[in-house]
mmCIF file of the N, C-alpha and C atoms, coordinates in Angstrom:
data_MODEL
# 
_entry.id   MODEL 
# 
loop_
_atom_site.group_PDB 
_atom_site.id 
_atom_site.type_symbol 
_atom_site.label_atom_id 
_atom_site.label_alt_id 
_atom_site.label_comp_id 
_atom_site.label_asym_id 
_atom_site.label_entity_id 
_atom_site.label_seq_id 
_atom_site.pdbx_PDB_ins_code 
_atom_site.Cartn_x 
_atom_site.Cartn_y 
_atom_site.Cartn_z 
_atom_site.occupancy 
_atom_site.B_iso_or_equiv 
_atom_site.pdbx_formal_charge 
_atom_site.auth_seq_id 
_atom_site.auth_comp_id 
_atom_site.auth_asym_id 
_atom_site.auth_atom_id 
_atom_site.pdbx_PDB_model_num 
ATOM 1   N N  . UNK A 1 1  ? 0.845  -1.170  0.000  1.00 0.00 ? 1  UNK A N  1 
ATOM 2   C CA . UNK A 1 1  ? 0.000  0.000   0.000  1.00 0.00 ? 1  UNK A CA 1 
ATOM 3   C C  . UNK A 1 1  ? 0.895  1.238   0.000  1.00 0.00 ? 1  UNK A C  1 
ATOM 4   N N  . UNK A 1 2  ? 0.520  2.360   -0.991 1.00 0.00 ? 2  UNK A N  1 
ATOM 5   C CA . UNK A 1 2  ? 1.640  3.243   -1.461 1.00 0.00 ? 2  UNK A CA 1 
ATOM 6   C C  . UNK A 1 2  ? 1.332  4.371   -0.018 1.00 0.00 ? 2  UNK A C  1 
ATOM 7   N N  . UNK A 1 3  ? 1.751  4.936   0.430  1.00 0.00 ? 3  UNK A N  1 
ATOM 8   C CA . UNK A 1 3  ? 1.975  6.213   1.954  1.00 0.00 ? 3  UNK A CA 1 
ATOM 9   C C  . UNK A 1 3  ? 1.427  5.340   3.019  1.00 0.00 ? 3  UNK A C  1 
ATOM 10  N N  . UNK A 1 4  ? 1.605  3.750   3.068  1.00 0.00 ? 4  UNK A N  1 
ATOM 11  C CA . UNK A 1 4  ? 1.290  3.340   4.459  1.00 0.00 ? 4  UNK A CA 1 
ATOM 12  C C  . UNK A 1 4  ? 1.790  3.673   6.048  1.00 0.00 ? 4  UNK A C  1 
ATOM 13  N N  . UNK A 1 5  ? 0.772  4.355   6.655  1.00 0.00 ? 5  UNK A N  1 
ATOM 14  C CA . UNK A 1 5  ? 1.794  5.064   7.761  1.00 0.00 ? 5  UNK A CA 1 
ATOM 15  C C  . UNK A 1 5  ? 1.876  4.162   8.936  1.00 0.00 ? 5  UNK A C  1 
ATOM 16  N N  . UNK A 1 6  ? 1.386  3.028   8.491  1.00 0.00 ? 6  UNK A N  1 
ATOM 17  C CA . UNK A 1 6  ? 1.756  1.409   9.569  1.00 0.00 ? 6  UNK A CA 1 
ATOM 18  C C  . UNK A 1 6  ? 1.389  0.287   9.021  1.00 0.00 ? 6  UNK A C  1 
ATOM 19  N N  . UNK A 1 7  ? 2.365  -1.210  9.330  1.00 0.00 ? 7  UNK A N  1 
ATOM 20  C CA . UNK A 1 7  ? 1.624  -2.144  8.490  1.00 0.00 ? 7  UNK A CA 1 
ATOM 21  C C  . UNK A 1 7  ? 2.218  -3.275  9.905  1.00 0.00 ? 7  UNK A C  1 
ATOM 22  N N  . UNK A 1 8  ? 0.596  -4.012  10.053 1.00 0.00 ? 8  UNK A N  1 
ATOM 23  C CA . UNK A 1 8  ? 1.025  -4.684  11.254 1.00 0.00 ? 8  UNK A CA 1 
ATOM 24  C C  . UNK A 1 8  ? 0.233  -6.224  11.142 1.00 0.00 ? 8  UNK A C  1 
ATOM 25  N N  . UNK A 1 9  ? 0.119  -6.745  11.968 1.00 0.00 ? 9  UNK A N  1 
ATOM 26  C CA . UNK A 1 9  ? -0.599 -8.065  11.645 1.00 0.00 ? 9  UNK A CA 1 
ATOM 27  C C  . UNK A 1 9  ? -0.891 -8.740  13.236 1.00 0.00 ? 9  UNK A C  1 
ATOM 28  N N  . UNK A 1 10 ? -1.993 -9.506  13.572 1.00 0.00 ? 10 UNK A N  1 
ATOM 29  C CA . UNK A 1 10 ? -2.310 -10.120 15.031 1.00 0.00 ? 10 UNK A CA 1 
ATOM 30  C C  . UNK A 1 10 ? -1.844 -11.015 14.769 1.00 0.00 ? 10 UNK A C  1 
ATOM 31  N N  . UNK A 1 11 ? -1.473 -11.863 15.955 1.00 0.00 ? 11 UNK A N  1 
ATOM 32  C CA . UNK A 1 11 ? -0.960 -13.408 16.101 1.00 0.00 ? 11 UNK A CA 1 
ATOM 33  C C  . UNK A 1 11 ? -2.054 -13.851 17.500 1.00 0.00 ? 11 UNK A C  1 
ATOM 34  N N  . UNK A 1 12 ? -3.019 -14.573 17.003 1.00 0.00 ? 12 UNK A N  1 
ATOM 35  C CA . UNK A 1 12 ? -4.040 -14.847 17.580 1.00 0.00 ? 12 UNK A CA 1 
ATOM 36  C C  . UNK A 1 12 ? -3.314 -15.803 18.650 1.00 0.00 ? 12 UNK A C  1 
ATOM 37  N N  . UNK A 1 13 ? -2.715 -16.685 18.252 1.00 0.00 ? 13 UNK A N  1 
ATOM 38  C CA . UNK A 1 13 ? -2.113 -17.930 19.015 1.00 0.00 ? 13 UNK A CA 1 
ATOM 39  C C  . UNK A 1 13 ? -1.468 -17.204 20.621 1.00 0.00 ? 13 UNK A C  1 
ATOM 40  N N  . UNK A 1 14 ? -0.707 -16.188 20.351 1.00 0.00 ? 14 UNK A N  1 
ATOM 41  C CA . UNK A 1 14 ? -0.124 -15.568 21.440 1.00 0.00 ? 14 UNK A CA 1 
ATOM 42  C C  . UNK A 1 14 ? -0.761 -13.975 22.130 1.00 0.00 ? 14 UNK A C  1 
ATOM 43  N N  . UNK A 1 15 ? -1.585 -13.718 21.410 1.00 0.00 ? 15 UNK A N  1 
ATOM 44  C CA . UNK A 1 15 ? -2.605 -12.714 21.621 1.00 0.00 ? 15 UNK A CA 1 
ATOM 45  C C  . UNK A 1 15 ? -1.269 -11.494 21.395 1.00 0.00 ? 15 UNK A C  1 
ATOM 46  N N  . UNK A 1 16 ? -0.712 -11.114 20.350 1.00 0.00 ? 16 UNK A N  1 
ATOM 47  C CA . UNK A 1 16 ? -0.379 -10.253 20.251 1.00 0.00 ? 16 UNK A CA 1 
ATOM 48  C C  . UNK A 1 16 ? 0.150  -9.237  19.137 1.00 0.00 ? 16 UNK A C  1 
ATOM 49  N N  . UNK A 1 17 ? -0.142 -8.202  18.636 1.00 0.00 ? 17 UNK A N  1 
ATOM 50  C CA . UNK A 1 17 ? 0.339  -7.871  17.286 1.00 0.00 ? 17 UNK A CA 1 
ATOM 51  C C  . UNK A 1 17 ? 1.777  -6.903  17.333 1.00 0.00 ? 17 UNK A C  1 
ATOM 52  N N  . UNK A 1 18 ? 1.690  -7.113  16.063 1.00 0.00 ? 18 UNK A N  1 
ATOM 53  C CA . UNK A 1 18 ? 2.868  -6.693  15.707 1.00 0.00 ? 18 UNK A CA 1 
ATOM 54  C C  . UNK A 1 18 ? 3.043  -5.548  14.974 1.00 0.00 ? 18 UNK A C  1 
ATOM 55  N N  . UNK A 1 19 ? 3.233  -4.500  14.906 1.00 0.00 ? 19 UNK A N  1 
ATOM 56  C CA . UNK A 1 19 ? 3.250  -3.024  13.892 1.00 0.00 ? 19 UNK A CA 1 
ATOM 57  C C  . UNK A 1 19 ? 4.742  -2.544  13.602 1.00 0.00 ? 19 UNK A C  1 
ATOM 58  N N  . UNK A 1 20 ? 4.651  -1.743  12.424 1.00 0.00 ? 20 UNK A N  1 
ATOM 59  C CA . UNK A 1 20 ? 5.920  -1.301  12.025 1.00 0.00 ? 20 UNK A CA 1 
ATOM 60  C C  . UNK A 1 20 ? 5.720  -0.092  10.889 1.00 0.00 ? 20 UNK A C  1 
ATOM 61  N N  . UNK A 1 21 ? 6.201  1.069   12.240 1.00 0.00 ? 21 UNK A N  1 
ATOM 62  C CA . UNK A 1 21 ? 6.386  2.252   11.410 1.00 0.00 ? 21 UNK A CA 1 
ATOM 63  C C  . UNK A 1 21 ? 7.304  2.811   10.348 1.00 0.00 ? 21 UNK A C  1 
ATOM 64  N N  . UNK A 1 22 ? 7.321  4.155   9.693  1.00 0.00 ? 22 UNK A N  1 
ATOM 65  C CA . UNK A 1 22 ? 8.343  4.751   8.868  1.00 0.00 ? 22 UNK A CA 1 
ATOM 66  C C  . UNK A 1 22 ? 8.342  5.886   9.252  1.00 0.00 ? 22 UNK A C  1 
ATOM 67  N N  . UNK A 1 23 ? 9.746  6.855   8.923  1.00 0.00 ? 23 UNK A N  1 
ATOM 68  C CA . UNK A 1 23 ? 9.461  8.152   8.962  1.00 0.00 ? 23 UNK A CA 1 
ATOM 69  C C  . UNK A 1 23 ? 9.039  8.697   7.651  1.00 0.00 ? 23 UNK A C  1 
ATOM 70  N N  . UNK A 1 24 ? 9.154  8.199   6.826  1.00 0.00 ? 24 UNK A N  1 
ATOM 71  C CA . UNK A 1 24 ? 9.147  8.367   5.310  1.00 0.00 ? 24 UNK A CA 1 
ATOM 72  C C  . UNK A 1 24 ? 7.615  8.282   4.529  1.00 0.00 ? 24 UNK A C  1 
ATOM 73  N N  . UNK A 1 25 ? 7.159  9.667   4.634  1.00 0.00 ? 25 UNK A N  1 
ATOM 74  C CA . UNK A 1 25 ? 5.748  8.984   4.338  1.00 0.00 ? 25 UNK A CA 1 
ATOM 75  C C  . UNK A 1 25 ? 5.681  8.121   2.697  1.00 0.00 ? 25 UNK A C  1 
ATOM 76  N N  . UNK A 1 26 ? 6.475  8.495   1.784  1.00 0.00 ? 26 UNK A N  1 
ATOM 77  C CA . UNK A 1 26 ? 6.368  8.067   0.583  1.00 0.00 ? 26 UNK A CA 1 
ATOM 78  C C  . UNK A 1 26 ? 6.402  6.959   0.265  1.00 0.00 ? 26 UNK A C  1 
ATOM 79  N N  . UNK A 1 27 ? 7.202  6.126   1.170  1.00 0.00 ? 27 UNK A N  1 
ATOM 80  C CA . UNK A 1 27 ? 7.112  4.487   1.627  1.00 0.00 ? 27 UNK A CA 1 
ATOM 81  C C  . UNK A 1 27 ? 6.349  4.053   1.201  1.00 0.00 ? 27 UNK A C  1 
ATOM 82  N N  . UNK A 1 28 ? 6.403  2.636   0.801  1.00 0.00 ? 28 UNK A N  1 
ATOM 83  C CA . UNK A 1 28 ? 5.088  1.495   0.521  1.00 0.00 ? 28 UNK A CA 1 
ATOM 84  C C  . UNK A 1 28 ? 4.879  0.511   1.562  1.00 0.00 ? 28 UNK A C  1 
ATOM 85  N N  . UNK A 1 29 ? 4.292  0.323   1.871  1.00 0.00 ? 29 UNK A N  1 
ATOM 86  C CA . UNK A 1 29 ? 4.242  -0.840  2.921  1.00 0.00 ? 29 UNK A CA 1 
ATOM 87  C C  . UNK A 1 29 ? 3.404  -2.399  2.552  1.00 0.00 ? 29 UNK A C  1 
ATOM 88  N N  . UNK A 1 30 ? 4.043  -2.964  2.771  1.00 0.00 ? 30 UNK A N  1 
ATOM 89  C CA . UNK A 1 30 ? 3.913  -4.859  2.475  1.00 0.00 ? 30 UNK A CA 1 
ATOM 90  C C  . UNK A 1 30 ? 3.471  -5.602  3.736  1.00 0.00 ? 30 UNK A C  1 
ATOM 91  N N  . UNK A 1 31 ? 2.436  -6.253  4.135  1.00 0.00 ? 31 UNK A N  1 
ATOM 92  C CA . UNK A 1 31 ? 2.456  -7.451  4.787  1.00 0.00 ? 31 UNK A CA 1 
ATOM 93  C C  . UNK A 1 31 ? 2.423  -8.648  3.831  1.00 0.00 ? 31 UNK A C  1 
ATOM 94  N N  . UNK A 1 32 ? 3.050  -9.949  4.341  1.00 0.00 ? 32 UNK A N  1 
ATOM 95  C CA . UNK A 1 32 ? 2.928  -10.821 3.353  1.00 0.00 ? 32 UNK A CA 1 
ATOM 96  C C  . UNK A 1 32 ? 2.764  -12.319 4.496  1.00 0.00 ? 32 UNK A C  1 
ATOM 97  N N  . UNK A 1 33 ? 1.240  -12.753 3.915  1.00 0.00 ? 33 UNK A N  1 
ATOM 98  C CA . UNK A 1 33 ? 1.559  -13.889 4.939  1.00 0.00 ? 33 UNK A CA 1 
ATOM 99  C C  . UNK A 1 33 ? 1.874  -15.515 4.599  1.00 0.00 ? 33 UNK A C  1 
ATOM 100 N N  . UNK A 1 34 ? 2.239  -16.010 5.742  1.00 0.00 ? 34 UNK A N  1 
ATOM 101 C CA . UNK A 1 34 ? 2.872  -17.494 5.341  1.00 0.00 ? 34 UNK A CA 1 
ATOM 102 C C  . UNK A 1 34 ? 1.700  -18.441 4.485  1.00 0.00 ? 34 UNK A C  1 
ATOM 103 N N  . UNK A 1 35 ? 1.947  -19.501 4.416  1.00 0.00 ? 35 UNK A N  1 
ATOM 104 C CA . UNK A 1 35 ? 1.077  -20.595 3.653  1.00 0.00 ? 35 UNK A CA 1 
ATOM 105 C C  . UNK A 1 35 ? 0.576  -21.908 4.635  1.00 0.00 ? 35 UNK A C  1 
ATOM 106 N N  . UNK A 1 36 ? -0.207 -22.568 4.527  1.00 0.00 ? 36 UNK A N  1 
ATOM 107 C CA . UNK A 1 36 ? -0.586 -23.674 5.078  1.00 0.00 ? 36 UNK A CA 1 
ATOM 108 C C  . UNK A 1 36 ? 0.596  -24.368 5.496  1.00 0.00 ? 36 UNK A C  1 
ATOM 109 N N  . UNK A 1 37 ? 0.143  -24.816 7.399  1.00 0.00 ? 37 UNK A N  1 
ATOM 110 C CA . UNK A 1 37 ? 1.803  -25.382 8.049  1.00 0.00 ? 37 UNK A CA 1 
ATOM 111 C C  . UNK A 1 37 ? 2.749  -24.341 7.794  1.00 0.00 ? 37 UNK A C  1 
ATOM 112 N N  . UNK A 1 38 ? 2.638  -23.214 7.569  1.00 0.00 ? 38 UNK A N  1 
ATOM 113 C CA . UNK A 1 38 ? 3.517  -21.959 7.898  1.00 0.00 ? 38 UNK A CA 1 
ATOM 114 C C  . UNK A 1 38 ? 3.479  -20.927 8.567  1.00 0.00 ? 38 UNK A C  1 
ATOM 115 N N  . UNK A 1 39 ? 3.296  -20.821 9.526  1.00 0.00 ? 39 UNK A N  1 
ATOM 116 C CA . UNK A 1 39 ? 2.054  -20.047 10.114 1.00 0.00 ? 39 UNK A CA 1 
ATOM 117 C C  . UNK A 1 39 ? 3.785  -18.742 10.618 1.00 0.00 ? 39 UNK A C  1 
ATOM 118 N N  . UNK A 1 40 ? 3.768  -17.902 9.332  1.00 0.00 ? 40 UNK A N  1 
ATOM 119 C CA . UNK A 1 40 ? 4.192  -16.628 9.665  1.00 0.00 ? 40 UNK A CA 1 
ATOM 120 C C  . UNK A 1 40 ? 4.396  -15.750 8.564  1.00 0.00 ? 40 UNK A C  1 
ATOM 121 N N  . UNK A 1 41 ? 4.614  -14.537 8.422  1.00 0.00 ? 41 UNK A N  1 
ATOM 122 C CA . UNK A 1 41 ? 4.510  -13.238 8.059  1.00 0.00 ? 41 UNK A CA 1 
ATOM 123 C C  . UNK A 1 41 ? 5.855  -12.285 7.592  1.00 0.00 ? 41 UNK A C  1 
ATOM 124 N N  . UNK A 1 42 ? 5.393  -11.554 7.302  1.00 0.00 ? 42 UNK A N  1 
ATOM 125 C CA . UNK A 1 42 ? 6.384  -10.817 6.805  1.00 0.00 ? 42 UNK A CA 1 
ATOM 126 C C  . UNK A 1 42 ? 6.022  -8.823  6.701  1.00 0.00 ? 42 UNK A C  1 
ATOM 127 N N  . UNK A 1 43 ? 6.756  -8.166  7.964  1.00 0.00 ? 43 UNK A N  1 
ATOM 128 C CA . UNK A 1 43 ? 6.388  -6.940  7.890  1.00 0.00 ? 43 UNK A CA 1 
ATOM 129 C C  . UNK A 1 43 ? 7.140  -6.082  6.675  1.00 0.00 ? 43 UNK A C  1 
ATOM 130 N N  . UNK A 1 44 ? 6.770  -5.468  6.324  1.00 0.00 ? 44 UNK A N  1 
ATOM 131 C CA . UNK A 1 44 ? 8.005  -4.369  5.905  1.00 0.00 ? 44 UNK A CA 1 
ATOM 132 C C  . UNK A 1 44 ? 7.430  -3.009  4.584  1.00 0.00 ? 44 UNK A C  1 
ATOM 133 N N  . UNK A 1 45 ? 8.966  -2.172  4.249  1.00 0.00 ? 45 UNK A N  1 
ATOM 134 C CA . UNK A 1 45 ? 8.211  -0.904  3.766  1.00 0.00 ? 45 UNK A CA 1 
ATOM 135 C C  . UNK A 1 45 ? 9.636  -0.495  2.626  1.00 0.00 ? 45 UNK A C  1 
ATOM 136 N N  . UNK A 1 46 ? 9.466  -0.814  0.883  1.00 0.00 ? 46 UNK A N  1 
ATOM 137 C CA . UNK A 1 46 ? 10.186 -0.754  0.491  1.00 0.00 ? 46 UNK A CA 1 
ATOM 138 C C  . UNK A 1 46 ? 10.190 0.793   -0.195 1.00 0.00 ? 46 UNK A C  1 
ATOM 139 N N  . UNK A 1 47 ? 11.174 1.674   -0.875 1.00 0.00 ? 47 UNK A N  1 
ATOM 140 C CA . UNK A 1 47 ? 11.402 2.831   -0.962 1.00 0.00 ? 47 UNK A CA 1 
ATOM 141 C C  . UNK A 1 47 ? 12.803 3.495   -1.516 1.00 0.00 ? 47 UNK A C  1 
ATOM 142 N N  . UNK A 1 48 ? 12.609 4.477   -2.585 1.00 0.00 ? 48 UNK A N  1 
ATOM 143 C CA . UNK A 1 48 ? 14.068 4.244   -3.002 1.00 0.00 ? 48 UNK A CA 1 
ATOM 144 C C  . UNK A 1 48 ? 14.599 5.801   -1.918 1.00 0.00 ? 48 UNK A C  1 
ATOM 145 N N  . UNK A 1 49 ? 15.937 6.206   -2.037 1.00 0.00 ? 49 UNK A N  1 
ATOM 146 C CA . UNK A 1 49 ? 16.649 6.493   -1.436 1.00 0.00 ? 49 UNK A CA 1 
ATOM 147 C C  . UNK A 1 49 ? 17.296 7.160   -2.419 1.00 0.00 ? 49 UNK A C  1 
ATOM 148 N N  . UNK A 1 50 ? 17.727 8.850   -1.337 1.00 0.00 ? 50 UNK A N  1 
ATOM 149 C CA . UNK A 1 50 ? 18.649 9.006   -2.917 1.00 0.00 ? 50 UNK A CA 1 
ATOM 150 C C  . UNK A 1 50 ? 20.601 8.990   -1.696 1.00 0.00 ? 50 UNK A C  1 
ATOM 151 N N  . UNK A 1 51 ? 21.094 9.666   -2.515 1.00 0.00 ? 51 UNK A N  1 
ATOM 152 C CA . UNK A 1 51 ? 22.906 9.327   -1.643 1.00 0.00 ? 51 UNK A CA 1 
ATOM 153 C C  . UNK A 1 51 ? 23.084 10.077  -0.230 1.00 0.00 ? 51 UNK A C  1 
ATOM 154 N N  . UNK A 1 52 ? 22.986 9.199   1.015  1.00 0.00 ? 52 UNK A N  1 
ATOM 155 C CA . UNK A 1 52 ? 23.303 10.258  2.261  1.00 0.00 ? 52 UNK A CA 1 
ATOM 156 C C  . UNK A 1 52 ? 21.898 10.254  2.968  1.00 0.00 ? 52 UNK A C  1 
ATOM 157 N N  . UNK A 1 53 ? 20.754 9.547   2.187  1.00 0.00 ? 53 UNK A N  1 
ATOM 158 C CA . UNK A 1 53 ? 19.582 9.517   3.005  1.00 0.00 ? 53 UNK A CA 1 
ATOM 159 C C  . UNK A 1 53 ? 19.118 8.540   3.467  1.00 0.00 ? 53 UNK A C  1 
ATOM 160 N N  . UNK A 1 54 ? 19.083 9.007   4.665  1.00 0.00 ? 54 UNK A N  1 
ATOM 161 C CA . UNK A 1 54 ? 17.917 7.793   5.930  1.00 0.00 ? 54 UNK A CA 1 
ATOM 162 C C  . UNK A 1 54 ? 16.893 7.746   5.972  1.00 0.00 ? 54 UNK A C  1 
ATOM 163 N N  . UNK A 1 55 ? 16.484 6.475   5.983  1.00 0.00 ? 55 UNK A N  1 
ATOM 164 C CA . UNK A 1 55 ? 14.966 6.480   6.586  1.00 0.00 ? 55 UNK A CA 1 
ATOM 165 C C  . UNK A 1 55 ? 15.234 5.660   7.580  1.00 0.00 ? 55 UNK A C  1 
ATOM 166 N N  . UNK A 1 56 ? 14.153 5.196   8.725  1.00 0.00 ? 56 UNK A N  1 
ATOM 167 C CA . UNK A 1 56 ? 14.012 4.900   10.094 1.00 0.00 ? 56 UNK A CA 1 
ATOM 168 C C  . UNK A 1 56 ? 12.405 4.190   9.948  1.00 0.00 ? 56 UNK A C  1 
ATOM 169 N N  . UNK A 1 57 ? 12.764 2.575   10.868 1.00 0.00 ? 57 UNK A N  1 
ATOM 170 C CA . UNK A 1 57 ? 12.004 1.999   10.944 1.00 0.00 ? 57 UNK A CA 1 
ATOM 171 C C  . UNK A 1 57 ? 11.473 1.772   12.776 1.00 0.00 ? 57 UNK A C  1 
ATOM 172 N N  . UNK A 1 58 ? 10.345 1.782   13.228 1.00 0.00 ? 58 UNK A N  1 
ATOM 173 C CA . UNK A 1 58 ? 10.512 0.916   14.305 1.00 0.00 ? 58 UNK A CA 1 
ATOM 174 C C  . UNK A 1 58 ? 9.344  -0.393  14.331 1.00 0.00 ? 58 UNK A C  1 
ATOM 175 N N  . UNK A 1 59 ? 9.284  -1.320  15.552 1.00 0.00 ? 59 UNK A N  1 
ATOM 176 C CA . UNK A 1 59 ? 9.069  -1.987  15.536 1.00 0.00 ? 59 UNK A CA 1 
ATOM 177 C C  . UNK A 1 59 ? 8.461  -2.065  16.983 1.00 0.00 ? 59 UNK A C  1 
ATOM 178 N N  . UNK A 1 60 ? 7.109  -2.425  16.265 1.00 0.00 ? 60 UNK A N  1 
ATOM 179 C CA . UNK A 1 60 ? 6.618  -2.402  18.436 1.00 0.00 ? 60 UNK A CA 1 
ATOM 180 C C  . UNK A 1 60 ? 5.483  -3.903  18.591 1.00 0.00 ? 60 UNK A C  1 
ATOM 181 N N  . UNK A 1 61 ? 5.702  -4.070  19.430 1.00 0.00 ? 61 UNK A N  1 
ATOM 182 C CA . UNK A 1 61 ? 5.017  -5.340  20.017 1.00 0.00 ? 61 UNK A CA 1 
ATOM 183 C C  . UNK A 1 61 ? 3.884  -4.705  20.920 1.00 0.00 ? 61 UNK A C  1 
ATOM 184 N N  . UNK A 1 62 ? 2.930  -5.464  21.054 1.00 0.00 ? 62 UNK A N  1 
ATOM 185 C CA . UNK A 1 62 ? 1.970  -5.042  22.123 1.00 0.00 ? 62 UNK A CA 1 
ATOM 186 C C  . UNK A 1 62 ? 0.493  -5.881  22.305 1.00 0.00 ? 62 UNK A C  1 
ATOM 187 N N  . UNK A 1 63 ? 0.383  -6.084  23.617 1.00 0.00 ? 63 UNK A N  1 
ATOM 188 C CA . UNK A 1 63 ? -1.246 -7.101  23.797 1.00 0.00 ? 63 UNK A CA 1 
ATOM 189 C C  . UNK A 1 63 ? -2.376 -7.150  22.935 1.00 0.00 ? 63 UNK A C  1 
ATOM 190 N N  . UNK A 1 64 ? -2.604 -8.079  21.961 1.00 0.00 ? 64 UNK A N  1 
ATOM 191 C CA . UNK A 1 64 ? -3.790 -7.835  21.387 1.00 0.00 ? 64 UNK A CA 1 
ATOM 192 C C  . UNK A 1 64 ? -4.856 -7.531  22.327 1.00 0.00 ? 64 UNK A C  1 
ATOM 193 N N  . UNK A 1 65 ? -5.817 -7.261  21.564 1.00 0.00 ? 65 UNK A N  1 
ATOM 194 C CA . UNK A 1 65 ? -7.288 -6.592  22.620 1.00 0.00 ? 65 UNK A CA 1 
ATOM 195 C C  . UNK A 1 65 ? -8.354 -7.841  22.199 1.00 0.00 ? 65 UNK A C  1 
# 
């Protein structure tokens, strides 16, 4: 999803999700999930860059509701 300003996913099994920000609003953001007997995921936020520039990710855990 093209200016995703979070891309996160629940893990029912352990009651808890997972999110992952950018500072970069121009970012795309990807969840991608596993397959049958695979039971996992994939966060993330791809984006080009030009020479000398950062972007910043974080990563937060927290109790599902």
């Amino acid at each position: 999803m093209e200016g995703a300003a979070q891309v996160s996913a629940v893990i029912p099994a352990i009651e808890t999700k997972v999110s992952m920000y950018t500072d970069k609003p121009s970012a795309k953001g990807y969840v991608r999930e596993g397959y049958a007997f695979s039971p996992m995921f994939t966060l993330g936020y791809t984006t080009e860059i030009s020479d000398k520039e950062v972007v910043s990710t974080w990563l937060r855990l927290e109790k599902a509701n």
